[in-house]
mmCIF file of the protein (N, C-alpha, C, O) and its ligand, coordinates in Angstrom:
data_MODEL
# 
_entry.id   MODEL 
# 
loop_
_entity.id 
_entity.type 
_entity.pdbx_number_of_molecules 
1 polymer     1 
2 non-polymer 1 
# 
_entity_poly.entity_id                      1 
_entity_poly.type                           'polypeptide(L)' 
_entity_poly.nstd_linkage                   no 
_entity_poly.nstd_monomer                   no 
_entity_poly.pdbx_seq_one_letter_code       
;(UNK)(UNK)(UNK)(UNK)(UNK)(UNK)(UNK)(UNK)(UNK)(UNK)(UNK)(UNK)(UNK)(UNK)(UNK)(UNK)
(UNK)(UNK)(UNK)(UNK)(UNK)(UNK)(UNK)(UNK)(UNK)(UNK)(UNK)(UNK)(UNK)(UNK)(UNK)(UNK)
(UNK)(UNK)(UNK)(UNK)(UNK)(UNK)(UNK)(UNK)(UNK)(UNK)(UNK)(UNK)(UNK)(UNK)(UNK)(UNK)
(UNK)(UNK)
;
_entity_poly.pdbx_seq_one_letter_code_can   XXXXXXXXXXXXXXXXXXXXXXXXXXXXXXXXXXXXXXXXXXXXXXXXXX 
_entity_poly.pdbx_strand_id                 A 
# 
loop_
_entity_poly_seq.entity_id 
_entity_poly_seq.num 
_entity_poly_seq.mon_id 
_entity_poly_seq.hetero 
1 1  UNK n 
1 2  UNK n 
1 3  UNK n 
1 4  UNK n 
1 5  UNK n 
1 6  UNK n 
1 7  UNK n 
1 8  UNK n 
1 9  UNK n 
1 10 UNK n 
1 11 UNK n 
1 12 UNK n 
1 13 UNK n 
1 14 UNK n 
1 15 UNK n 
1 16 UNK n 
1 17 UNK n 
1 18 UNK n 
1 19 UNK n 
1 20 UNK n 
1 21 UNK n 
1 22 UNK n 
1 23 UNK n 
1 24 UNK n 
1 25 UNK n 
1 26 UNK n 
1 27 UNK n 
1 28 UNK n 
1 29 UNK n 
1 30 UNK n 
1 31 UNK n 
1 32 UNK n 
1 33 UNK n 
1 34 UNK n 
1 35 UNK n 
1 36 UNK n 
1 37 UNK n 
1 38 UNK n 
1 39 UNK n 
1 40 UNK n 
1 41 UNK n 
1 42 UNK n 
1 43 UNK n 
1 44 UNK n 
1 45 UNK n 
1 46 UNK n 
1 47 UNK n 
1 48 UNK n 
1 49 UNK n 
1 50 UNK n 
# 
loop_
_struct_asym.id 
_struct_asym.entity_id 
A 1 
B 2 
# 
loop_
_chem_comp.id 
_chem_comp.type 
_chem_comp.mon_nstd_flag 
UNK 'L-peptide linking' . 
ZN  non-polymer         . 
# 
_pdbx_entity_nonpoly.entity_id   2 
_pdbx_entity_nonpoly.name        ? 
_pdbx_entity_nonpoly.comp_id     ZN 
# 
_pdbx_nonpoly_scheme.asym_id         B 
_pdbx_nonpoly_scheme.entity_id       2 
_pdbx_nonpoly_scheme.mon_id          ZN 
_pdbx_nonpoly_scheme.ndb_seq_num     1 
_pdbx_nonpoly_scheme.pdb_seq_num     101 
_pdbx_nonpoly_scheme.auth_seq_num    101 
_pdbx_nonpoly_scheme.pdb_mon_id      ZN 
_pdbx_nonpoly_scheme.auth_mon_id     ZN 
_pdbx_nonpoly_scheme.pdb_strand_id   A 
_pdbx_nonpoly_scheme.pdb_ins_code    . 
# 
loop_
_atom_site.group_PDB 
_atom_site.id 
_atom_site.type_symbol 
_atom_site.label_atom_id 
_atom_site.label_alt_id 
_atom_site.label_comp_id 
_atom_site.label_asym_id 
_atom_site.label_entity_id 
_atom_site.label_seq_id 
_atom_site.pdbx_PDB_ins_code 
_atom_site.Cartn_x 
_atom_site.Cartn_y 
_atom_site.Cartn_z 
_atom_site.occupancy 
_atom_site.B_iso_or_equiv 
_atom_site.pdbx_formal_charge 
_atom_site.auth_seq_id 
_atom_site.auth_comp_id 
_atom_site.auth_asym_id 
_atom_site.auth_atom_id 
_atom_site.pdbx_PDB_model_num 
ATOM   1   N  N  . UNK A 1 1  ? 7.505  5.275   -10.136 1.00 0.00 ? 1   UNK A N  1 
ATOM   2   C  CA . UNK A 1 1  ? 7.351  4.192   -9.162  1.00 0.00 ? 1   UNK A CA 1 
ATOM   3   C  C  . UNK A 1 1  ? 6.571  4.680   -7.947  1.00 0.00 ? 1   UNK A C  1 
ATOM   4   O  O  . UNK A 1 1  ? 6.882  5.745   -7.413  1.00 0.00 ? 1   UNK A O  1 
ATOM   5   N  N  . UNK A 1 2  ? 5.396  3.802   -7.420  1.00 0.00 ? 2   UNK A N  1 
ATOM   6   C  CA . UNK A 1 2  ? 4.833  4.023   -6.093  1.00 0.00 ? 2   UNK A CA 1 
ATOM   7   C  C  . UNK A 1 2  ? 6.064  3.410   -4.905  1.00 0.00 ? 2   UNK A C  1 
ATOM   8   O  O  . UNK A 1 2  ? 7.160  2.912   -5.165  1.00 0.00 ? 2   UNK A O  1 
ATOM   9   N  N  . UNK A 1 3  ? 5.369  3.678   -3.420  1.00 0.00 ? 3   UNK A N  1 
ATOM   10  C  CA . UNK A 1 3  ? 6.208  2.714   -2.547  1.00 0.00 ? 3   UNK A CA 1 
ATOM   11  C  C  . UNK A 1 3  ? 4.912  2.222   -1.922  1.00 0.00 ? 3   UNK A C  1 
ATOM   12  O  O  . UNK A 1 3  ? 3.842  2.806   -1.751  1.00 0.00 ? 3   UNK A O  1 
ATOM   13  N  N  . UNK A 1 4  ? 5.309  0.967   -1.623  1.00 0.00 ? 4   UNK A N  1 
ATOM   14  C  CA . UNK A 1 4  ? 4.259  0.039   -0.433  1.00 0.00 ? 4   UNK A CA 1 
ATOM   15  C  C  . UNK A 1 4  ? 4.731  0.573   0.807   1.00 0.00 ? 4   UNK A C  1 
ATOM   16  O  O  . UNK A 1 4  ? 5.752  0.398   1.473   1.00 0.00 ? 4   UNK A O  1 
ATOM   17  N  N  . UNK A 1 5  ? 3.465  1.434   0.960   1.00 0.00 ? 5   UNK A N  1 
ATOM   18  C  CA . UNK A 1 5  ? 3.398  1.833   2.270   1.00 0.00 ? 5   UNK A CA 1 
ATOM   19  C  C  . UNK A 1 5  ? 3.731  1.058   3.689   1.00 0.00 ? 5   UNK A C  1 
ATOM   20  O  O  . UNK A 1 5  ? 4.015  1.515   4.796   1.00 0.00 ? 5   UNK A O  1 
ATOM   21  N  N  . UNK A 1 6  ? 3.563  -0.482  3.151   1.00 0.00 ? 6   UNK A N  1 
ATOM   22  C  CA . UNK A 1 6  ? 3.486  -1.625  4.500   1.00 0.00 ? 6   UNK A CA 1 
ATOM   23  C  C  . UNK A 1 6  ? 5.204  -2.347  4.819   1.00 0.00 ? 6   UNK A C  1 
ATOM   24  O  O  . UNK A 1 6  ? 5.720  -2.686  5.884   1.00 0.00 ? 6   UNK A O  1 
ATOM   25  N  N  . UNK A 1 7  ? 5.601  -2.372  3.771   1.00 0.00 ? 7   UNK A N  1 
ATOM   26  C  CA . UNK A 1 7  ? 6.981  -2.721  3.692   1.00 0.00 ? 7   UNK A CA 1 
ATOM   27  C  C  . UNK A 1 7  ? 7.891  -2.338  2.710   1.00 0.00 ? 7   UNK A C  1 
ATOM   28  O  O  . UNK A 1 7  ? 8.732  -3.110  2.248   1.00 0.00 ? 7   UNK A O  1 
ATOM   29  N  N  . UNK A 1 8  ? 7.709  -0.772  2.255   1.00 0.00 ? 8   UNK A N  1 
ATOM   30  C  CA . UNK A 1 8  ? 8.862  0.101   2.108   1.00 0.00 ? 8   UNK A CA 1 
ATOM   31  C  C  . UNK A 1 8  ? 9.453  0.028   0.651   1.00 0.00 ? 8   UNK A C  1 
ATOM   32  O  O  . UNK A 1 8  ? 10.149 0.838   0.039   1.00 0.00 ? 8   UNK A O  1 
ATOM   33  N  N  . UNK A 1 9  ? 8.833  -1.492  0.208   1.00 0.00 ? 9   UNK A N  1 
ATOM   34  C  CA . UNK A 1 9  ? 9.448  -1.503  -1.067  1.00 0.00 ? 9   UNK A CA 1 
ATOM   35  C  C  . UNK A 1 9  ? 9.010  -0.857  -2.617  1.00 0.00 ? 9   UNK A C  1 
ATOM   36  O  O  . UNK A 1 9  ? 7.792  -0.862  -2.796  1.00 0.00 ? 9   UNK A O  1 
ATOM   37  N  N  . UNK A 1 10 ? 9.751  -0.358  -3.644  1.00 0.00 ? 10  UNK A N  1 
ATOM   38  C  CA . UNK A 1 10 ? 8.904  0.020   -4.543  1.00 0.00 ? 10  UNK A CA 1 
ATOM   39  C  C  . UNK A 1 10 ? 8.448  -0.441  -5.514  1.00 0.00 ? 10  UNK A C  1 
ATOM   40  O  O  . UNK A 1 10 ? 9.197  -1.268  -6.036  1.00 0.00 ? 10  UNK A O  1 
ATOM   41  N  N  . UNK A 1 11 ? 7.422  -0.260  -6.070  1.00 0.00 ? 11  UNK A N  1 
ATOM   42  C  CA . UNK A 1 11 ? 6.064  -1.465  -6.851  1.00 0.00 ? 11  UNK A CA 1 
ATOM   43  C  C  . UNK A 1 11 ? 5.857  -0.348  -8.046  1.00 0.00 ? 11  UNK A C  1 
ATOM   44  O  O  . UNK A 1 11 ? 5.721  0.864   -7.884  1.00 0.00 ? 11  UNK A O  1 
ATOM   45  N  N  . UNK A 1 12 ? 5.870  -1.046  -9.234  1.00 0.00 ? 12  UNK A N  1 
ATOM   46  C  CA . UNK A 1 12 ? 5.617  -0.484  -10.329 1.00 0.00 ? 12  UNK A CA 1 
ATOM   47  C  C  . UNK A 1 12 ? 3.988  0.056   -10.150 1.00 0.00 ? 12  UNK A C  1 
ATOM   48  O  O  . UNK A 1 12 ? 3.532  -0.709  -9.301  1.00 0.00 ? 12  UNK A O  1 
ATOM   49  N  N  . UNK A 1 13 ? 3.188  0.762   -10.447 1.00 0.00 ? 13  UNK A N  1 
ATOM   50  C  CA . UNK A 1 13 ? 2.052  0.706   -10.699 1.00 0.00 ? 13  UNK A CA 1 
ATOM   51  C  C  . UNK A 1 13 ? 0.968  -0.372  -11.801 1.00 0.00 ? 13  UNK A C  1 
ATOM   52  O  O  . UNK A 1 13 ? -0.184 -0.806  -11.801 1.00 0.00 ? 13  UNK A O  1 
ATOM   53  N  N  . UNK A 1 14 ? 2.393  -0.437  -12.793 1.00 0.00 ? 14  UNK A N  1 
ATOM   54  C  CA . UNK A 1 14 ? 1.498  -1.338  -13.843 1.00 0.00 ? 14  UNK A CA 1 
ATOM   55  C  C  . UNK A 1 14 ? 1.555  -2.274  -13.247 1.00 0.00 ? 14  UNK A C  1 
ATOM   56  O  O  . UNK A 1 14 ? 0.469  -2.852  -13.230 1.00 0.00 ? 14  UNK A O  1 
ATOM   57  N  N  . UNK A 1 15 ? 2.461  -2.855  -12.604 1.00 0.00 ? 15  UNK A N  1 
ATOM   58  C  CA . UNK A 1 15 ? 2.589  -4.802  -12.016 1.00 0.00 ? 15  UNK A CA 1 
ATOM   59  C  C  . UNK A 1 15 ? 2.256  -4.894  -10.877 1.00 0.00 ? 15  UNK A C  1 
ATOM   60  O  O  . UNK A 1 15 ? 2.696  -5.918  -10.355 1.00 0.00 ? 15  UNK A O  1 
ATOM   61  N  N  . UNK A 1 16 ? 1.164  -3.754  -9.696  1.00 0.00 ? 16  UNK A N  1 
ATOM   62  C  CA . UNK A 1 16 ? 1.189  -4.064  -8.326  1.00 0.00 ? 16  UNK A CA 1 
ATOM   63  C  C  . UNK A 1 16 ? 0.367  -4.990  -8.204  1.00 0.00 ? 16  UNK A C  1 
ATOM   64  O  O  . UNK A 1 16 ? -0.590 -5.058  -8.974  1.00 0.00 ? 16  UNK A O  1 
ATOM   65  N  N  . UNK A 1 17 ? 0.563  -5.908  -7.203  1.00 0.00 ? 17  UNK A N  1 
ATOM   66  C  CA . UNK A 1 17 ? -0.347 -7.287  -7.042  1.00 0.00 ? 17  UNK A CA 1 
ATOM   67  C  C  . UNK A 1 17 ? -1.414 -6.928  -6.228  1.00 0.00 ? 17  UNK A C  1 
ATOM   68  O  O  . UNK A 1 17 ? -2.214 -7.700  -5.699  1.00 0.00 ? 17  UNK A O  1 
ATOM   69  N  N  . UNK A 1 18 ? -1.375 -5.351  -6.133  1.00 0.00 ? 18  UNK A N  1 
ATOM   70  C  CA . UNK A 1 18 ? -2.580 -4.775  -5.286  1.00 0.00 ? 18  UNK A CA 1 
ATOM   71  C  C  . UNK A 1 18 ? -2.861 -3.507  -5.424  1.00 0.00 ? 18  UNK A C  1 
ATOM   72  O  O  . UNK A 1 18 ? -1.990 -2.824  -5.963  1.00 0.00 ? 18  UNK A O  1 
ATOM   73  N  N  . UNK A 1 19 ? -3.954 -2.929  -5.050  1.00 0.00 ? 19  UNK A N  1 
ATOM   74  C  CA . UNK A 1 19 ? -4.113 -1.519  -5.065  1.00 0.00 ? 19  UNK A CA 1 
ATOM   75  C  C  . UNK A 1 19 ? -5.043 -1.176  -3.650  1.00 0.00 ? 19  UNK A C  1 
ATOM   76  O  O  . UNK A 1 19 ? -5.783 -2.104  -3.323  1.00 0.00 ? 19  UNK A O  1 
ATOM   77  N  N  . UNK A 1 20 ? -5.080 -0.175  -2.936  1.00 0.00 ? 20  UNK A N  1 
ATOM   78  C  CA . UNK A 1 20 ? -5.885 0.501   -1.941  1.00 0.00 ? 20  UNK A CA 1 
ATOM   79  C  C  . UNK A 1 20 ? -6.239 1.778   -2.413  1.00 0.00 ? 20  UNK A C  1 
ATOM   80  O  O  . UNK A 1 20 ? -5.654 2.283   -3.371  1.00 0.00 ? 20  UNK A O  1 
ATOM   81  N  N  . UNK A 1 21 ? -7.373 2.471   -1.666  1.00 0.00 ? 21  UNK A N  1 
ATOM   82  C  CA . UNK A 1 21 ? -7.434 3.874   -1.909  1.00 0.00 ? 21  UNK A CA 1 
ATOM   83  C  C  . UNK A 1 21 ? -7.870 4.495   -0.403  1.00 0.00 ? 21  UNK A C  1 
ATOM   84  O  O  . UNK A 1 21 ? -9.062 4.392   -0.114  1.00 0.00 ? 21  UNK A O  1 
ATOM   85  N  N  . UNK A 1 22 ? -7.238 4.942   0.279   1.00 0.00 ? 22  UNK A N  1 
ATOM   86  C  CA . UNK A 1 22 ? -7.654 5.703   1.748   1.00 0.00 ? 22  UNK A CA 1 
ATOM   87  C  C  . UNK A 1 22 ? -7.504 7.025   1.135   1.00 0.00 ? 22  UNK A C  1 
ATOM   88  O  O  . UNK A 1 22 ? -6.891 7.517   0.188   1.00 0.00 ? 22  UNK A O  1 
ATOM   89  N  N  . UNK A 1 23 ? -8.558 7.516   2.336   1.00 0.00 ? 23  UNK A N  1 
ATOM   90  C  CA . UNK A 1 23 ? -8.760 9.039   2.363   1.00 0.00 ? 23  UNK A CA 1 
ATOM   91  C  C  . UNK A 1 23 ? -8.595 9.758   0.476   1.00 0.00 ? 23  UNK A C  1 
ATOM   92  O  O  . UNK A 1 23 ? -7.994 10.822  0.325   1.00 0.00 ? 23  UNK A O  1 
ATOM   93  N  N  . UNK A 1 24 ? -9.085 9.151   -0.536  1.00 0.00 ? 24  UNK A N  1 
ATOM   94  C  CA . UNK A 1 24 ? -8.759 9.532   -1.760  1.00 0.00 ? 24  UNK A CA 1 
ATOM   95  C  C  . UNK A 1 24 ? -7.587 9.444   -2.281  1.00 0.00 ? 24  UNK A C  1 
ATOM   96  O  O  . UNK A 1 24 ? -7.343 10.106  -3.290  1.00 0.00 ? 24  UNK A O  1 
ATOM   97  N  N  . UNK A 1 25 ? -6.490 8.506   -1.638  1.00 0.00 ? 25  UNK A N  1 
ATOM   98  C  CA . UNK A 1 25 ? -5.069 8.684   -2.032  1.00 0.00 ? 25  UNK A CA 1 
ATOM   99  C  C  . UNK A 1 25 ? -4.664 6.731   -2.205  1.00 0.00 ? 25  UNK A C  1 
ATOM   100 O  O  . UNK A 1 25 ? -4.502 5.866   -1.344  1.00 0.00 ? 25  UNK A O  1 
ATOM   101 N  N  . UNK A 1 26 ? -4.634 6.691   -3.429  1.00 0.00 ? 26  UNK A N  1 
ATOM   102 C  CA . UNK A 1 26 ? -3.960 5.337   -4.405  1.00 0.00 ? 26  UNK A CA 1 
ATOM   103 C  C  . UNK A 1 26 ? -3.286 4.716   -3.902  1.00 0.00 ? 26  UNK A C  1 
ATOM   104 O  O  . UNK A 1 26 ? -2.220 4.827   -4.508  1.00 0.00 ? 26  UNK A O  1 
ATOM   105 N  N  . UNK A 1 27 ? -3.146 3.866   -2.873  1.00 0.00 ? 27  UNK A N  1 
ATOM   106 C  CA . UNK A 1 27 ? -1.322 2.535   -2.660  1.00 0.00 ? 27  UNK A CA 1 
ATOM   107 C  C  . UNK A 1 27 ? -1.063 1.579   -3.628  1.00 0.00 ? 27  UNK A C  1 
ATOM   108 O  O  . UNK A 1 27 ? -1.949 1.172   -4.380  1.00 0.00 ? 27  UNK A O  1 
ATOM   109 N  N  . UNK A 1 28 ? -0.288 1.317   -3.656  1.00 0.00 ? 28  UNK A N  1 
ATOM   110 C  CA . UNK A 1 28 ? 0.325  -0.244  -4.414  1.00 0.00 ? 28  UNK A CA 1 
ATOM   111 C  C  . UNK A 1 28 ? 0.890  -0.939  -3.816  1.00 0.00 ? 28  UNK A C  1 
ATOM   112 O  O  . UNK A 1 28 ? 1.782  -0.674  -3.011  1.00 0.00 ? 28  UNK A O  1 
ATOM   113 N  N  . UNK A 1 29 ? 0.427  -2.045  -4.136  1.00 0.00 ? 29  UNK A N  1 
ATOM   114 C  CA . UNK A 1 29 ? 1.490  -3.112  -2.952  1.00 0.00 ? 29  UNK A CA 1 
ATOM   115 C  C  . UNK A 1 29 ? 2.174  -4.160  -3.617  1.00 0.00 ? 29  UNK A C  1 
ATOM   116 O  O  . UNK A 1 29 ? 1.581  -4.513  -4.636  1.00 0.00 ? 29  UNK A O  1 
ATOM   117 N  N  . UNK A 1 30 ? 3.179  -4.749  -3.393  1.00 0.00 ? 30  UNK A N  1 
ATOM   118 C  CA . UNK A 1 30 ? 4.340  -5.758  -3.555  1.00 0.00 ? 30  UNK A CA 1 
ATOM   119 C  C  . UNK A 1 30 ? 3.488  -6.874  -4.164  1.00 0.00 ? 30  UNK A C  1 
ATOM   120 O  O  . UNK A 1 30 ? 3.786  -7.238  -5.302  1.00 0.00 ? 30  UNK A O  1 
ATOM   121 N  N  . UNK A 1 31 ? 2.464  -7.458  -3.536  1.00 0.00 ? 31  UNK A N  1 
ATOM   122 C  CA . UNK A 1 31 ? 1.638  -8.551  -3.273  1.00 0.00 ? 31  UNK A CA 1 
ATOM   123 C  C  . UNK A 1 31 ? 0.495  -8.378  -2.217  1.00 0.00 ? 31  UNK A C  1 
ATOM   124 O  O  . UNK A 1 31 ? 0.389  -7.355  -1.541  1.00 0.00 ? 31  UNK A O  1 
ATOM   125 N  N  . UNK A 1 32 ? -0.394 -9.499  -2.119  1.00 0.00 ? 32  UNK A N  1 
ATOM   126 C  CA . UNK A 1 32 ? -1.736 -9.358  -1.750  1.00 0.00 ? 32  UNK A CA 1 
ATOM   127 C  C  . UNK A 1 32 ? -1.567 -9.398  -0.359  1.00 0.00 ? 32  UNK A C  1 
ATOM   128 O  O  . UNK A 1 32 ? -2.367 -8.646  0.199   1.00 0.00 ? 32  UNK A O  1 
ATOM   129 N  N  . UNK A 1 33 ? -0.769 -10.038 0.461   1.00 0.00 ? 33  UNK A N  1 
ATOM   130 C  CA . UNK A 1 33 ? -0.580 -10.260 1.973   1.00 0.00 ? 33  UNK A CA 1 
ATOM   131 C  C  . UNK A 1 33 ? -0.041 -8.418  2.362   1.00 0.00 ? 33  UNK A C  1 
ATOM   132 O  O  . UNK A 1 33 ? -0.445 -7.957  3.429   1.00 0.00 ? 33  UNK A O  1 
ATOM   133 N  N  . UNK A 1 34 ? 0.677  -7.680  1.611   1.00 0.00 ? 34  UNK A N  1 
ATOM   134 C  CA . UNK A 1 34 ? 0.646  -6.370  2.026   1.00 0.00 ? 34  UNK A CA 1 
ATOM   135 C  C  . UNK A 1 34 ? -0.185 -5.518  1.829   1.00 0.00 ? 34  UNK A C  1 
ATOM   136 O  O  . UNK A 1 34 ? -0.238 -4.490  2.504   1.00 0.00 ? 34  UNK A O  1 
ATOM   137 N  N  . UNK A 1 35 ? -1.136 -5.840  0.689   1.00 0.00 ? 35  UNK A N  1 
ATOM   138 C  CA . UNK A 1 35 ? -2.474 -5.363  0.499   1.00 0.00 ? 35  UNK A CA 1 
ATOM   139 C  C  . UNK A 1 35 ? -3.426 -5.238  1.510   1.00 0.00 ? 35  UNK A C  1 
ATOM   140 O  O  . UNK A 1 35 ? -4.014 -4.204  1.828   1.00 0.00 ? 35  UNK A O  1 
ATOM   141 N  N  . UNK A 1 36 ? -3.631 -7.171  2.356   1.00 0.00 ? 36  UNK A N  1 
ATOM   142 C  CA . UNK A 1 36 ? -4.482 -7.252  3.450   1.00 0.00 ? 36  UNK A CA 1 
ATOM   143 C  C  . UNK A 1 36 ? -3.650 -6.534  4.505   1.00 0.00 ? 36  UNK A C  1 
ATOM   144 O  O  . UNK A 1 36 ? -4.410 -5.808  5.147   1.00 0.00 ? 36  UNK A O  1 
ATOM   145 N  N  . UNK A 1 37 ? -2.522 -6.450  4.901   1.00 0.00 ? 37  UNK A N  1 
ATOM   146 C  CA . UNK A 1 37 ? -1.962 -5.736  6.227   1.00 0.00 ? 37  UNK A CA 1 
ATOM   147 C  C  . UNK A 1 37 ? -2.700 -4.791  6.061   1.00 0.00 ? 37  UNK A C  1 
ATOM   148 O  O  . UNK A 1 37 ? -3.715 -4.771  6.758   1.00 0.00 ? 37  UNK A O  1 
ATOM   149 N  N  . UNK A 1 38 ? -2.510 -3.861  5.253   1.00 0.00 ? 38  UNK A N  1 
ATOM   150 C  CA . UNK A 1 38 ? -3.035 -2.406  5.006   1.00 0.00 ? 38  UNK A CA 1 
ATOM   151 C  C  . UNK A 1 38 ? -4.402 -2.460  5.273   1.00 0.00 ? 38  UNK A C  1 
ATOM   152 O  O  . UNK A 1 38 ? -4.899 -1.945  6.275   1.00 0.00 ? 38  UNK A O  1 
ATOM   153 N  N  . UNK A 1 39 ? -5.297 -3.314  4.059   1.00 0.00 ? 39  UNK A N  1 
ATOM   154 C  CA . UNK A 1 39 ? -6.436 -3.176  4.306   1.00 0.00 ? 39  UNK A CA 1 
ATOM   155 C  C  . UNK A 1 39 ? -7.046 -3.107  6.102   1.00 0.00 ? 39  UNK A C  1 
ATOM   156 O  O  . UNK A 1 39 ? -7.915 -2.291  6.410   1.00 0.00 ? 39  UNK A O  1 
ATOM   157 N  N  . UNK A 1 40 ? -6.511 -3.967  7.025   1.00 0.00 ? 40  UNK A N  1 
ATOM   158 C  CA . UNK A 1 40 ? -6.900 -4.290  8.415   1.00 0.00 ? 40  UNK A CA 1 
ATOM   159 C  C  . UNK A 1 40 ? -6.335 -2.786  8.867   1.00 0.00 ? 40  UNK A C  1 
ATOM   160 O  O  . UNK A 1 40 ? -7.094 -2.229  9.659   1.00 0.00 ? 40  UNK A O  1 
ATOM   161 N  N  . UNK A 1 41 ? -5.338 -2.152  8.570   1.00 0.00 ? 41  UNK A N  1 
ATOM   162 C  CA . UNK A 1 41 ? -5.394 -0.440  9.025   1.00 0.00 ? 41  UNK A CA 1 
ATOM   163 C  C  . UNK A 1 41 ? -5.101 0.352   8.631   1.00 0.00 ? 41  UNK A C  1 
ATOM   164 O  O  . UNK A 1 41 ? -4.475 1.113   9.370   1.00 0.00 ? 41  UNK A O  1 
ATOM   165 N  N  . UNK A 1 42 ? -5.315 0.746   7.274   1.00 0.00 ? 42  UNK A N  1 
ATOM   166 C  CA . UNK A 1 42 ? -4.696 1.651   6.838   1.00 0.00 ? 42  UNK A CA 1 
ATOM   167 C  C  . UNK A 1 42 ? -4.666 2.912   7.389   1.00 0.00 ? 42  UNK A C  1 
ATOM   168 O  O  . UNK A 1 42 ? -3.797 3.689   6.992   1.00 0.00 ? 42  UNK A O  1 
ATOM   169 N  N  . UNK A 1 43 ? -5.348 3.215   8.119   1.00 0.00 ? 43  UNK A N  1 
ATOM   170 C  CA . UNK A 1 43 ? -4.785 4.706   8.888   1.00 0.00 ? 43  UNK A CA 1 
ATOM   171 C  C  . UNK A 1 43 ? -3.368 5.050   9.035   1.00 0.00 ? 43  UNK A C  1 
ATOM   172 O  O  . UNK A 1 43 ? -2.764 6.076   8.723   1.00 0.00 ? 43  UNK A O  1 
ATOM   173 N  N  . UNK A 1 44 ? -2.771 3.397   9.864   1.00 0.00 ? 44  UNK A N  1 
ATOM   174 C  CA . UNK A 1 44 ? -1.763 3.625   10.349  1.00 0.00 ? 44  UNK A CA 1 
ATOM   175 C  C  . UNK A 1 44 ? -0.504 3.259   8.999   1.00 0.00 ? 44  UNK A C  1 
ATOM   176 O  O  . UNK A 1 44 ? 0.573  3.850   8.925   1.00 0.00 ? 44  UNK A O  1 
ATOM   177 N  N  . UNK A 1 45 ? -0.951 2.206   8.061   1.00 0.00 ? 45  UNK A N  1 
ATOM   178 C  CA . UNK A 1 45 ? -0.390 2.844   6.773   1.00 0.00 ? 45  UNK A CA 1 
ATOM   179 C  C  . UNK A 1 45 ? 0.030  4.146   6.088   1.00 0.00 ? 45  UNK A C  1 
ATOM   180 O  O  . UNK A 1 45 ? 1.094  4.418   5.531   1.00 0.00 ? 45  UNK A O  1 
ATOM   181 N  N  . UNK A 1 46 ? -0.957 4.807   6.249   1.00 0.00 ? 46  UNK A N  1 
ATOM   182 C  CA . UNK A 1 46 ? -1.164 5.860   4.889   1.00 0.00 ? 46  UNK A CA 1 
ATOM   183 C  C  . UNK A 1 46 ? -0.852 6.955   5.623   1.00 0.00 ? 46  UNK A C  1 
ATOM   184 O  O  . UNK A 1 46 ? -0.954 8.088   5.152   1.00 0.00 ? 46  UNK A O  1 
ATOM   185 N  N  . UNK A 1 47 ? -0.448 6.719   6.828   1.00 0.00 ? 47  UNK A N  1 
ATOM   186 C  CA . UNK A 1 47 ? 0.407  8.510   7.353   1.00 0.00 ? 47  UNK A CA 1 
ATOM   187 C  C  . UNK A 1 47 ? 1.422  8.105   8.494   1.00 0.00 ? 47  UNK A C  1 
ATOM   188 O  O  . UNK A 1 47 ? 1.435  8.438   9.679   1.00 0.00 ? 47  UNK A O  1 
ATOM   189 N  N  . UNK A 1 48 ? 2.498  7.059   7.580   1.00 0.00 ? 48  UNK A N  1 
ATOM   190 C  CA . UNK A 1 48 ? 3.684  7.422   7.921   1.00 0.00 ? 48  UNK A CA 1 
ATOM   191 C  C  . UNK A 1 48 ? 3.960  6.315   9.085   1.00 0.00 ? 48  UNK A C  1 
ATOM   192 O  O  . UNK A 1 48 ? 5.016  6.424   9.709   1.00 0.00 ? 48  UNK A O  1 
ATOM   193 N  N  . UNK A 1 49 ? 3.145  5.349   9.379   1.00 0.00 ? 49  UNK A N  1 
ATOM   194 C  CA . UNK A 1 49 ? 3.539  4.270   9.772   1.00 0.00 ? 49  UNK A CA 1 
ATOM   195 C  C  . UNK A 1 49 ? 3.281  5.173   11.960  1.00 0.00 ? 49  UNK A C  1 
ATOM   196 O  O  . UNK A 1 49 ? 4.085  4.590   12.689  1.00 0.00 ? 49  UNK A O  1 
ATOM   197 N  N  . UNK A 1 50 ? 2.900  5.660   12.329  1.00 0.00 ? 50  UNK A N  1 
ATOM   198 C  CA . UNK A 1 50 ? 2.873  6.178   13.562  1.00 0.00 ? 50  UNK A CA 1 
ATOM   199 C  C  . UNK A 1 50 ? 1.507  6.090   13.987  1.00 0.00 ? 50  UNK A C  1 
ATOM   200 O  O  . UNK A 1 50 ? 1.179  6.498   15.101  1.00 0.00 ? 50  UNK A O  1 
HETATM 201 ZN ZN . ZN  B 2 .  ? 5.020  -5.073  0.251   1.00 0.00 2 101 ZN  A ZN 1 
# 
């Protein structure tokens, strides 16, 4: 199992309703509205929410 970086929950890889890739590193997301959060920053996604 991945976790959605945007709201914590965990997302199969086969069924994510989304995917990102920052800095060379894969997300999955729940659905597409946590997809776009991310997309607008993933910086602050992809290391730990700070
Ligand atoms: Zn989510």
């Amino acid at each position: 199992m991945a976790r959605d970086p945007v709201c914590a929950m965990e997302v199969d890889p086969k069924h994510a309703a989304g995917t990102s890739t920052h800095e060379g590193v894969t997300f999955y997301f729940c659905s597409p509205g946590c997809k776009r959060t991310f997309d607008k920053d993933p910086h602050r996604y992809a290391h730990g929410g700070h």
